[in-house]
C-alpha angles and dihedrals in degrees: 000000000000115000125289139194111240133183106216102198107206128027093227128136086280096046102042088050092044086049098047093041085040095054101044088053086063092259110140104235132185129178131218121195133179095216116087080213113037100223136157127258122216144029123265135354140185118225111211125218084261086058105039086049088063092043085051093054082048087051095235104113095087097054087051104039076058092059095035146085119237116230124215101165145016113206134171131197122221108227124261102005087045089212114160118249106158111059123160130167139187100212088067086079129063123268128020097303126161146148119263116207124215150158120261085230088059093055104043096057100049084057099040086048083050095051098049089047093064083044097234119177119260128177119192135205098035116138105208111206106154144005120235124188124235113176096352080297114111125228130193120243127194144167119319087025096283111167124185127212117285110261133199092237126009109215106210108203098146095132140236091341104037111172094220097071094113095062088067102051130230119013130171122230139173119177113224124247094215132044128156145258112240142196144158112217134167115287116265110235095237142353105074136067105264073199102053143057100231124203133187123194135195104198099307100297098070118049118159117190137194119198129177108215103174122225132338087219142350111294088021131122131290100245134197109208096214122185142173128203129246156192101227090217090070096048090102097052095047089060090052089054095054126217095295104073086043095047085063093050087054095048092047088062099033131020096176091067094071100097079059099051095045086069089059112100113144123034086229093071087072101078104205107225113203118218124218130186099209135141129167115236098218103017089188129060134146104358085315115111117168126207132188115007102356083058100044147338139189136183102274087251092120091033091236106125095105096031095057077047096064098028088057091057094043086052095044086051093048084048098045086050085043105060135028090212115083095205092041089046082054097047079046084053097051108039087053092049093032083073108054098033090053080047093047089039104055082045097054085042090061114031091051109070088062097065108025109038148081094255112134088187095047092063097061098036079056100053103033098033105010098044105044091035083059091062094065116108100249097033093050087050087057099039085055090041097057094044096049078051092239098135113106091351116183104274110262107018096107119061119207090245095054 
């Protein structure tokens, strides 16, 4: 396709990546953020080998493989009886494939540093609520009457509540009841995988999760994520009862967390992340496609949220290369995405009320059917598909050598 000029709203893991692969294929990018500093939000992550195949062709495996902490396994443990009835491993599937966690810190940067490398154009500060027309080309509008230049394509990559829904039609949400409580603290010197992302679950309304995530930066500190799930109902009262009454709880569970706990001072330390079900039904119109968040979002459960980013702004830049019309590129775009995430979000949909939820039935279907069914040897290949986010993968993004 010749070269366009395109608007990229948020400055995101989706927008930075969309931006950077955008920009090297002549296209004439600029980002607008809301923040008057662009910064991640969150604790850890695990890139996928989807993911981690997109930030190669970016160039940028190598600096956070560097930072990271390589991931062979994820494993939860049943309470009391402590059985094991989540296993997944990396070595079911072919090749060396495995997880990297790292902090969302760690990710941003290397993106944002990318981006101001190549010397892309990035506002911030600018609150996007609405897209005008000016020509038959959008532009974006925001508080104070701000107006940015008309562009050939808007990339709308402003996460879980864009404001520009509305300019795609129709789009189904449920916010979650649950979400989770998260913090990166400083690695404990033993008792945990450095290796795992280890889980604990009391029926499906208490999971607790240590993950290693390596360091924010070079030089920096070795960091846990840790992270305990919620009703977010009860989010006010845990925070009346201090950190006292719930750090038993968590001992209770879990005595090997106490290294972790004792780095937990102050309740604001656990950040509460909220979980929404949402997709778009059409993610392009008029000259508007979205990618990441503003396209679609799941619970954390499959460990997918940054990977699908990435993967949506390879797939827009395979489209874009693919096809010389733009409306015809962006139907390309989301007949391509529209597959996997309906795959992903049925999936989500499903496995999480086991293990976030009030059910009193799920939990035992999980640990006596679920559980067992998943070691069989089909079944194991596609549970460790789906998690390395392998299933319906954009055609292309992983070469036979990753």
């Amino acid at each position: 396709m010749h070269s366009l000029s395109i608007g990229i709203a948020g400055a995101g893991p989706a927008g930075l990546s969309a931006a950077l692969l955008l920009n090297r294929d002549g296209h004439r990018v600029t980002l607008f953020d809301q923040f008057d500093v662009p910064q991640p939000l969150g604790s850890g992550l695990i890139l996928q080998p989807t993911g981690l195949a997109v930030l190669s062709e970016l160039g940028l495996a190598a600096r956070l493989a560097a930072l990271g902490s390589r991931i062979d396994r994820l494993f939860g443990r049943v309470l009391p009886s402590r059985r094991i009835v989540l296993d997944v491993r990396y070595r079911t599937l072919r090749g060396d494939r495995f997880g990297l966690a790292v902090h969302r810190a760690a990710l941003f940067e290397a993106l944002l540093d990318a981006v101001r490398s190549e010397q892309i154009p990035l506002e911030t500060g600018r609150e996007i609520n609405g897209v005008e027309w000016a020509g038959g080309r959008p532009l974006l509008v925001g508080g104070r009457g701000w107006r940015s230049a008309a562009f050939d394509l808007v990339v709308d990559a402003s996460g879980v509540r864009s404001p520009l829904w509305p300019l795609f039609g129709g789009y189904r949400r449920r916010d979650l009841g649950y979400g989770a409580l998260w913090a990166s603290l400083s690695w404990p010197a033993d008792g945990f995988d450095r290796h795992a992302l280890e889980q604990r679950y009391h029926r499906a309304s208490s999971m607790i999760g240590v993950l290693p995530i390596g360091r924010r930066r070079e030089g920096g500190t070795v960091e846990a994520a840790f992270f305990w799930s919620i009703r977010l109902a009860d989010y006010p009262a845990w925070r009346r009862r201090g950190l006292e009454p719930w750090k038993d709880t968590v001992r209770t569970y879990w005595p090997e967390t106490e290294p972790l706990l004792g780095q937990v001072v102050d309740p604001d330390q656990m950040v509460l992340a909220r979980y929404t079900h949402h997709m778009l039904a059409r993610p392009h119109a008029d000259r508007l496609v979205a990618v990441g968040d503003a396209f679609h979002a799941a619970s954390p459960q499959l460990g997918q949220g940054a990977n699908m980013a990435l993967l949506d702004a390879w797939a827009l830049a395979l489209a874009l290369r693919s096809e010389s019309d733009l409306d015809k590129a962006l139907r390309i775009y989301a007949r391509h995405r529209r597959r996997q995430m309906a795959f992903y979000q049925a999936l989500s949909w499903g496995f999480t009320p086991f293990y976030q939820s009030d059910s009193r039935i799920l939990p035992p279907l999980r640990d006596w059917a679920v559980a067992p069914a998943t070691r069989l040897p089909l079944a194991r290949w596609l549970v460790a598909a789906s998690v390395a986010g392998l299933v319906l993968a954009p055609r292309g993004v992983l070469r036979p050598a990753a």
